[in-house]
Biopython code that builds the backbone (N, CA, C, O; Angstrom):
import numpy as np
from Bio.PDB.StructureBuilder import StructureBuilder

atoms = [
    (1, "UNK", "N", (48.542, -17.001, 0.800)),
    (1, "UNK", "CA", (47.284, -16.828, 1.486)),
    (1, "UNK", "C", (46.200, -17.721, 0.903)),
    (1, "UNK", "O", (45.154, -18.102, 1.429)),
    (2, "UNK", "N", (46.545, -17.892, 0.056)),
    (2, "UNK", "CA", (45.656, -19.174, -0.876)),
    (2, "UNK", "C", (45.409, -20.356, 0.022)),
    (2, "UNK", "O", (46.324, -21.063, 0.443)),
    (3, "UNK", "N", (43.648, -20.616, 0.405)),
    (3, "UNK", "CA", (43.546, -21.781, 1.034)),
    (3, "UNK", "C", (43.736, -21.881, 2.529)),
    (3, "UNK", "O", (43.540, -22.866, 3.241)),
    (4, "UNK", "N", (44.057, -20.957, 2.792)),
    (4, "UNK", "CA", (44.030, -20.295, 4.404)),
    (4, "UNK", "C", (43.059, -19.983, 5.099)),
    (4, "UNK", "O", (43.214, -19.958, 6.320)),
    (5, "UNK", "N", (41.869, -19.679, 4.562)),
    (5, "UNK", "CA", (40.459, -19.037, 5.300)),
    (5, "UNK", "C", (40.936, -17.602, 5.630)),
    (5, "UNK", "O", (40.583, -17.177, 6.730)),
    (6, "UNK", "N", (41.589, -16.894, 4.947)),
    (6, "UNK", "CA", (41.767, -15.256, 5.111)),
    (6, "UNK", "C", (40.793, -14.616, 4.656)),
    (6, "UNK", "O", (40.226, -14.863, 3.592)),
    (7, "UNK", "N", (40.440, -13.475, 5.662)),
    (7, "UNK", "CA", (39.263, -12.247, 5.477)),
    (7, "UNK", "C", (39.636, -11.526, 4.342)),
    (7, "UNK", "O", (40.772, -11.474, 3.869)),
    (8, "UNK", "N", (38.619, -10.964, 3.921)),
    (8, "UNK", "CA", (38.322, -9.942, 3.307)),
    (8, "UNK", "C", (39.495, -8.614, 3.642)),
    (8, "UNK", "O", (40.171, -8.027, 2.798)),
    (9, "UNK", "N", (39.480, -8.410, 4.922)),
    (9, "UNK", "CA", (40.348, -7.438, 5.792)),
    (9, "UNK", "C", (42.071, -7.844, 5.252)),
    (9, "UNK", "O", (42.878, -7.128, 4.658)),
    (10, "UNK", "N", (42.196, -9.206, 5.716)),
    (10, "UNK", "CA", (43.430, -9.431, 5.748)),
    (10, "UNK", "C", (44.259, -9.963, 3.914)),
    (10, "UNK", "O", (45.408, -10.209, 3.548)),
    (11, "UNK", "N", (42.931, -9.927, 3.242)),
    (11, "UNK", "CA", (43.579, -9.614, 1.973)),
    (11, "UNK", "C", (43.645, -8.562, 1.777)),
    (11, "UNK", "O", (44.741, -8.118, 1.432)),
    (12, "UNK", "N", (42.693, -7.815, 1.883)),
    (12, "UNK", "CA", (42.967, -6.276, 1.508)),
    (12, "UNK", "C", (44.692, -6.015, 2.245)),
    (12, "UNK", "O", (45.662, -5.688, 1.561)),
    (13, "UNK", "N", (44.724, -6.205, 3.451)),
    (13, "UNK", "CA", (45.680, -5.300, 4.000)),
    (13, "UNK", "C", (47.214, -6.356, 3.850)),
    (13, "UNK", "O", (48.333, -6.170, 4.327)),
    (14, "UNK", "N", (46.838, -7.149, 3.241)),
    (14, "UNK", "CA", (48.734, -8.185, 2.091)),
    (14, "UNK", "C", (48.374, -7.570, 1.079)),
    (14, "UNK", "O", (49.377, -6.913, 0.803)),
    (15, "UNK", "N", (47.323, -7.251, 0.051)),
    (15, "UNK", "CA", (47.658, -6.507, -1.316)),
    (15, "UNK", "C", (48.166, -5.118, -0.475)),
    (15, "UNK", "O", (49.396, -5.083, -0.503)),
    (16, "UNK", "N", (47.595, -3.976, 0.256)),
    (16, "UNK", "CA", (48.136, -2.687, 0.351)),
    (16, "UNK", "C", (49.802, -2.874, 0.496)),
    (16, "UNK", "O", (50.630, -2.327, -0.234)),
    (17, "UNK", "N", (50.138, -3.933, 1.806)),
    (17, "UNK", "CA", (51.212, -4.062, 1.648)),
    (17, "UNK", "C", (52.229, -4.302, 0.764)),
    (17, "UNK", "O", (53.310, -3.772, 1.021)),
    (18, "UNK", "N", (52.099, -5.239, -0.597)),
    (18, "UNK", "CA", (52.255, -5.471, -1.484)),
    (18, "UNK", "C", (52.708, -4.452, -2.403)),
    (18, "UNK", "O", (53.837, -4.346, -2.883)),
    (19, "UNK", "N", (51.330, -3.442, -2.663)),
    (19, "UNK", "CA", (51.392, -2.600, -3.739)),
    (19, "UNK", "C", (52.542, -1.368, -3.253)),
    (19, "UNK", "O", (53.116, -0.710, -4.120)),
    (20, "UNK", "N", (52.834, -1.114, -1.616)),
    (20, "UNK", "CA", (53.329, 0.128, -1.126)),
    (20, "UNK", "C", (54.590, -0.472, -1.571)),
    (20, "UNK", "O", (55.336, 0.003, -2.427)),
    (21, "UNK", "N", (54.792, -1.741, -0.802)),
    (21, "UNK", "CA", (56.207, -1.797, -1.369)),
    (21, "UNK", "C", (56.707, -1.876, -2.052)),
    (21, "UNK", "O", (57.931, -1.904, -1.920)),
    (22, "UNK", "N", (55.785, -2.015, -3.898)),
    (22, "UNK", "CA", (56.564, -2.014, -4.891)),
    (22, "UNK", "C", (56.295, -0.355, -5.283)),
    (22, "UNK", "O", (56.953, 0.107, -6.215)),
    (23, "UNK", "N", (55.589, 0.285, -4.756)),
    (23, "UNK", "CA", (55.919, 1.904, -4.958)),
    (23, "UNK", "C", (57.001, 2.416, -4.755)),
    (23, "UNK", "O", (57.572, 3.274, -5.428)),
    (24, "UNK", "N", (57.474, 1.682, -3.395)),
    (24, "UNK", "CA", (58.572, 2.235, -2.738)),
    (24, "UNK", "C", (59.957, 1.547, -3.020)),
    (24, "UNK", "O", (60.962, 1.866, -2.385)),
    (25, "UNK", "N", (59.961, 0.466, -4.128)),
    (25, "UNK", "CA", (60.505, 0.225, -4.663)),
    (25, "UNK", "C", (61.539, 1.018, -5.676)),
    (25, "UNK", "O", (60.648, 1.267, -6.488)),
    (26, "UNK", "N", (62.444, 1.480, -6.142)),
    (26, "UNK", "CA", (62.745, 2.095, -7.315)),
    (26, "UNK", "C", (63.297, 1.424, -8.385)),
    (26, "UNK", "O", (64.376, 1.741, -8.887)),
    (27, "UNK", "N", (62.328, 0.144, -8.903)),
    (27, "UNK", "CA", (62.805, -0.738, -9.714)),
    (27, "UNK", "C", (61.533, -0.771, -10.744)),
    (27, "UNK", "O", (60.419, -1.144, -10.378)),
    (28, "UNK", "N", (61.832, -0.335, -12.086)),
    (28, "UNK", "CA", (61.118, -0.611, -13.002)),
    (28, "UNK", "C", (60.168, -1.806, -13.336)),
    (28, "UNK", "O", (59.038, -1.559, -13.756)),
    (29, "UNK", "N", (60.518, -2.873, -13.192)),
    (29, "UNK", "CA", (59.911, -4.150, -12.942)),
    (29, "UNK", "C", (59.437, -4.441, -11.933)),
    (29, "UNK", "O", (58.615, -5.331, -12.152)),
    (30, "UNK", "N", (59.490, -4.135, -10.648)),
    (30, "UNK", "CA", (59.166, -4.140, -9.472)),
    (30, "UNK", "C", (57.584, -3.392, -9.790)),
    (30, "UNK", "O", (56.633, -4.156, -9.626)),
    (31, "UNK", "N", (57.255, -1.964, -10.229)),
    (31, "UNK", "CA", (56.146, -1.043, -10.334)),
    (31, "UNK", "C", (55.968, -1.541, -11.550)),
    (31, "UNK", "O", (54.953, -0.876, -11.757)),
    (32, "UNK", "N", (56.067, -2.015, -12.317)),
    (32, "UNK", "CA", (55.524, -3.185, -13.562)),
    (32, "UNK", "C", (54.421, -3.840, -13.117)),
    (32, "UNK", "O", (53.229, -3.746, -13.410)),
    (33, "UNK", "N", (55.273, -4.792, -12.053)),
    (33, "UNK", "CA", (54.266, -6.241, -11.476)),
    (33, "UNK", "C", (53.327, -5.854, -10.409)),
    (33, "UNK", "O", (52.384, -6.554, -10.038)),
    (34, "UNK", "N", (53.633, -4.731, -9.950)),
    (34, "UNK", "CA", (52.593, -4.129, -9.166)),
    (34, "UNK", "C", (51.087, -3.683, -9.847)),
    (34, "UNK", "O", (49.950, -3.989, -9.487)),
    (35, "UNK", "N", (51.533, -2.877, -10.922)),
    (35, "UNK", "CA", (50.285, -2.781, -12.048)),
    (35, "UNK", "C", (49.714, -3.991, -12.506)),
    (35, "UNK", "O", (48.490, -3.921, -12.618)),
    (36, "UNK", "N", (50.118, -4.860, -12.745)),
    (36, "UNK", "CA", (49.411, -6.586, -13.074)),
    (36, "UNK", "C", (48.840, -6.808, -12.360)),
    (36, "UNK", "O", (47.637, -7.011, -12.525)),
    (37, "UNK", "N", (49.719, -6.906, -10.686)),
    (37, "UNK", "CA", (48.815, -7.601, -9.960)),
    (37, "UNK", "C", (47.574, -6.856, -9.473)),
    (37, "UNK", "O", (46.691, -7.409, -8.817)),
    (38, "UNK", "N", (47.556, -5.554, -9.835)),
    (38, "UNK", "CA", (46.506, -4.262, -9.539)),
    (38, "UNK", "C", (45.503, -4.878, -10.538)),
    (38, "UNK", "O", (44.329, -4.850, -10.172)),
    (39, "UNK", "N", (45.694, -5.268, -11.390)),
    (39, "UNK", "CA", (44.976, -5.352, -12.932)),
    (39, "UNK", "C", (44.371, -6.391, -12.607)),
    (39, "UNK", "O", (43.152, -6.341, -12.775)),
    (40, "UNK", "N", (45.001, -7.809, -11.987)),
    (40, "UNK", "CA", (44.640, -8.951, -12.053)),
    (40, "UNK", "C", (43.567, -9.470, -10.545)),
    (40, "UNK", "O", (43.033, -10.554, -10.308)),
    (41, "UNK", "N", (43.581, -7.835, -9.550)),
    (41, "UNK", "CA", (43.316, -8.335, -8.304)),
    (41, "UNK", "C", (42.062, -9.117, -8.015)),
    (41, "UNK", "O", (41.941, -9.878, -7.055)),
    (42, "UNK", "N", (41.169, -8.878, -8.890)),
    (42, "UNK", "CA", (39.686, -9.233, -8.943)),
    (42, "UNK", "C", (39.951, -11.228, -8.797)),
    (42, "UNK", "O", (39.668, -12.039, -7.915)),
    (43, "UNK", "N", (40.659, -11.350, -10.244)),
    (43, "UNK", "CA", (40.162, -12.990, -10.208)),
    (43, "UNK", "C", (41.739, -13.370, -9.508)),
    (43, "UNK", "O", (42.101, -14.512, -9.790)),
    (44, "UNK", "N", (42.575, -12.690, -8.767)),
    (44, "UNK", "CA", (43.189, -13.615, -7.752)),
    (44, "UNK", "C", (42.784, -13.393, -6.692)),
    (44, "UNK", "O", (43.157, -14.345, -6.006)),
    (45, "UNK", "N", (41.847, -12.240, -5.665)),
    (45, "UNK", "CA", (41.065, -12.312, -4.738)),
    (45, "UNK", "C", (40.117, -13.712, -4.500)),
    (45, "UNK", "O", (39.863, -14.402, -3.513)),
    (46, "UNK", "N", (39.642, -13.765, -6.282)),
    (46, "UNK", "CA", (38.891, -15.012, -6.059)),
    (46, "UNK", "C", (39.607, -16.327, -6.311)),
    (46, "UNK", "O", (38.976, -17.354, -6.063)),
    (47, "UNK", "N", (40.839, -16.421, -6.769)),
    (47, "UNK", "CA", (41.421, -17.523, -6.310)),
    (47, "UNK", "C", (42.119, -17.725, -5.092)),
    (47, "UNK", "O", (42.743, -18.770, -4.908)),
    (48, "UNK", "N", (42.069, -16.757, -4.183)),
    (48, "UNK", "CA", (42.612, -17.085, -3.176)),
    (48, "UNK", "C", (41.773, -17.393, -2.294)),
    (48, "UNK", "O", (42.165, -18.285, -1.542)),
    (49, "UNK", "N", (40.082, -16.728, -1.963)),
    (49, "UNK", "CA", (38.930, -16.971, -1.281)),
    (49, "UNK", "C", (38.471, -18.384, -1.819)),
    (49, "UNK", "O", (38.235, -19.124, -0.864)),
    (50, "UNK", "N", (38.328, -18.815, -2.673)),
    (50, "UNK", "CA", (37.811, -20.040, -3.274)),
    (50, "UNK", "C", (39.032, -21.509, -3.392)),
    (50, "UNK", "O", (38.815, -22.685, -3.100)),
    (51, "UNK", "N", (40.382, -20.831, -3.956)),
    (51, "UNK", "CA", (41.416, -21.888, -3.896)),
    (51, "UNK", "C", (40.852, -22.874, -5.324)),
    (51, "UNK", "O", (41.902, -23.262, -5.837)),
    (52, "UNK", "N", (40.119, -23.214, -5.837)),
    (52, "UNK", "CA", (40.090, -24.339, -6.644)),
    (52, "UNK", "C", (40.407, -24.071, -8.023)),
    (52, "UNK", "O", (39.797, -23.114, -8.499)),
    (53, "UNK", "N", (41.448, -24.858, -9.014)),
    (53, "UNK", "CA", (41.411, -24.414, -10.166)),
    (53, "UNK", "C", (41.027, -25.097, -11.747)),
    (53, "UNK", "O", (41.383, -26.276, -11.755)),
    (54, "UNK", "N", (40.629, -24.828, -12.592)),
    (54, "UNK", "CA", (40.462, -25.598, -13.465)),
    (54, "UNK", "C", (41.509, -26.360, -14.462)),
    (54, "UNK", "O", (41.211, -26.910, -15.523)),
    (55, "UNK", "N", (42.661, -26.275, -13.937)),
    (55, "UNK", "CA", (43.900, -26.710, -15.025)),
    (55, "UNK", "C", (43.989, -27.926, -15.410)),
    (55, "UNK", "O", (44.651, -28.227, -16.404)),
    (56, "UNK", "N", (43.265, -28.909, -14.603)),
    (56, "UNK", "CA", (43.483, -30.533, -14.724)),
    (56, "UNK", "C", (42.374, -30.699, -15.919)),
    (56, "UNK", "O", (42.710, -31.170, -17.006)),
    (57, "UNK", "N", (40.786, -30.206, -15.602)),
    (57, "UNK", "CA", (39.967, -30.145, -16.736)),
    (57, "UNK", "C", (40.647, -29.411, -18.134)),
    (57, "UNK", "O", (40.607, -29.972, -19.230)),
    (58, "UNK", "N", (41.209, -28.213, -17.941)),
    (58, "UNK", "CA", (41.833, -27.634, -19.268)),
    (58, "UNK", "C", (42.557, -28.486, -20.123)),
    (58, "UNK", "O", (42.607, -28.485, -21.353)),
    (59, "UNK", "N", (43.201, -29.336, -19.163)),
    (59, "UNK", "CA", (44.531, -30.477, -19.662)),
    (59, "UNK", "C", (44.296, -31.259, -20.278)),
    (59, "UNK", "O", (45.013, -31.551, -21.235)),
    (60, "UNK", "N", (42.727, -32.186, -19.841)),
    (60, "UNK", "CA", (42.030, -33.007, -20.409)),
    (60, "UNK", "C", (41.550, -32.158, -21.726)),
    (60, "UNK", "O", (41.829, -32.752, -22.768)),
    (61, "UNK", "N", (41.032, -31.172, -21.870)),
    (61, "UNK", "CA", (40.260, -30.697, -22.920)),
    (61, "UNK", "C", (41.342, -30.594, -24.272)),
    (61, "UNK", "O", (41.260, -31.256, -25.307)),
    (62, "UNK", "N", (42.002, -29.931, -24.052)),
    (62, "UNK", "CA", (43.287, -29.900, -25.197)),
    (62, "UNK", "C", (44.172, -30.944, -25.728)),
    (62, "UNK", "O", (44.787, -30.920, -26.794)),
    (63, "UNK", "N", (44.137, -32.265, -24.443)),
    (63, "UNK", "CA", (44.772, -33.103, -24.914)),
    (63, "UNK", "C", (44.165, -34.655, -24.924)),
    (63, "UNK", "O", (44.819, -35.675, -25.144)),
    (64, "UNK", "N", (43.215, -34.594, -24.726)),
    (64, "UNK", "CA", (42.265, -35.442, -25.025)),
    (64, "UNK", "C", (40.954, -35.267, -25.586)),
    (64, "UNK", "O", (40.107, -35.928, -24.984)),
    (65, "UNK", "N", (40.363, -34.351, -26.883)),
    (65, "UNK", "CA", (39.607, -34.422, -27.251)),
    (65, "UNK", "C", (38.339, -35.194, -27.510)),
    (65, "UNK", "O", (38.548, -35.822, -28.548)),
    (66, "UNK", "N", (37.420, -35.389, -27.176)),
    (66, "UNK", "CA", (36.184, -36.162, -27.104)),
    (66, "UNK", "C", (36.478, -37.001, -28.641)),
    (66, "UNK", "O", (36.816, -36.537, -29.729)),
    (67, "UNK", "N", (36.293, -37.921, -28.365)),
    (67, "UNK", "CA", (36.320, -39.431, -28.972)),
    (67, "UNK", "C", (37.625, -39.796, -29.650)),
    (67, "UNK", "O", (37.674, -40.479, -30.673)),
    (68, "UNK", "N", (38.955, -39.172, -28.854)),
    (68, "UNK", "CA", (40.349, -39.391, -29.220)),
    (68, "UNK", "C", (41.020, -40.558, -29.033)),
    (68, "UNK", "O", (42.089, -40.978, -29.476)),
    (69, "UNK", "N", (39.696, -41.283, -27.844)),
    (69, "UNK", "CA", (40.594, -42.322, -27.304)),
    (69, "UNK", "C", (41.488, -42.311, -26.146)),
    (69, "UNK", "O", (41.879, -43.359, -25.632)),
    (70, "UNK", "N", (41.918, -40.807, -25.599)),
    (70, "UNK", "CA", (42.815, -40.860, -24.621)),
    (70, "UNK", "C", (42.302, -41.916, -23.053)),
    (70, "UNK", "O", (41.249, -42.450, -22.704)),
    (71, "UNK", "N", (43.392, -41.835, -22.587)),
    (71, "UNK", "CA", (43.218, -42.797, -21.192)),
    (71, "UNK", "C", (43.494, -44.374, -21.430)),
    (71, "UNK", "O", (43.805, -44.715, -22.571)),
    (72, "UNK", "N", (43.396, -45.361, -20.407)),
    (72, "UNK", "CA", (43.881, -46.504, -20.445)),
    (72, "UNK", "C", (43.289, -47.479, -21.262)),
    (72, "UNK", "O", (42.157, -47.828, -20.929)),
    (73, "UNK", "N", (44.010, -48.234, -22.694)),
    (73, "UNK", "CA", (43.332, -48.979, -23.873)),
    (73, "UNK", "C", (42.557, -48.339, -24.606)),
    (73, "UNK", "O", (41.692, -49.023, -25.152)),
    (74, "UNK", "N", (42.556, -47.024, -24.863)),
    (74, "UNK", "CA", (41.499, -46.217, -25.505)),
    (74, "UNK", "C", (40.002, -45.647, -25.055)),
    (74, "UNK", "O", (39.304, -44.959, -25.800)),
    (75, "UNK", "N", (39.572, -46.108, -23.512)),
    (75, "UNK", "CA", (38.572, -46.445, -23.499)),
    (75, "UNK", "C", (37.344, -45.106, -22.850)),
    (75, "UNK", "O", (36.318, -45.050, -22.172)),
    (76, "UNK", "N", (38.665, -43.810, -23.898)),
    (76, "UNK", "CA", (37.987, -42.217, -23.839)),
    (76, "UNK", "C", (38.011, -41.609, -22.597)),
    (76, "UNK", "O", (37.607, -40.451, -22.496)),
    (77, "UNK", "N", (38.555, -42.410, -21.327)),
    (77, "UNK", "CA", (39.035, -41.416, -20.598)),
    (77, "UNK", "C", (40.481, -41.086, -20.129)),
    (77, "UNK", "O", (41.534, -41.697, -20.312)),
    (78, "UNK", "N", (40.188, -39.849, -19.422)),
    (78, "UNK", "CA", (41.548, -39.119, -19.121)),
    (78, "UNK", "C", (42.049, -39.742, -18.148)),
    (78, "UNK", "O", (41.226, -40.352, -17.465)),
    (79, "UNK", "N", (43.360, -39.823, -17.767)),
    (79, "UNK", "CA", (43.727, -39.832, -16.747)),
    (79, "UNK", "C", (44.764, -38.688, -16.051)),
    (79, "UNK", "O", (45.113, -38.805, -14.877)),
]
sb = StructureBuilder()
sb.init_structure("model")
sb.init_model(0)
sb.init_chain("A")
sb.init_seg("    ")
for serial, (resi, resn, name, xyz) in enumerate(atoms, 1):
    if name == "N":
        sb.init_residue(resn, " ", resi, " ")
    sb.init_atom(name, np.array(xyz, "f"), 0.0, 1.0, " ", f" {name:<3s}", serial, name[0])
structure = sb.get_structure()
């Protein structure tokens, strides 16, 4: 649903679906990942309404530290 232009409505009603069926599940891991994704619903609501993520900046930050030199001939940027 990520990046789709889905409502408010129609997320709500893929998580209910979601969560019933891992109730109705009788698999330990199944009602595991249901609690996560219960836990986690807030900031994947908002990655799915918004879609954009920061991993490419994270990538740069950890592996190119400010004045490391990374990027083409040294010349401090990332690529």
């Amino acid at each position: 649903m990520a990046r789709t232009g889905a409502s408010r409505h129609q997320l709500g009603h893929a998580r209910w679906k979601f969560l019933t069926w891992c109730a109705d599940a009788d698999i330990p891991e199944v009602r595991t990942l249901a609690t996560t994704v219960d836990r986690w619903w807030s900031e994947i609501a908002t990655f799915i309404a918004t879609g954009p993520d920061n991993a490419r900046s994270e990538w740069v930050k950890v592996k190119c530290p400010t004045g490391s030199g990374c990027g083409p001939a040294g010349s401090g940027s990332a690529r």
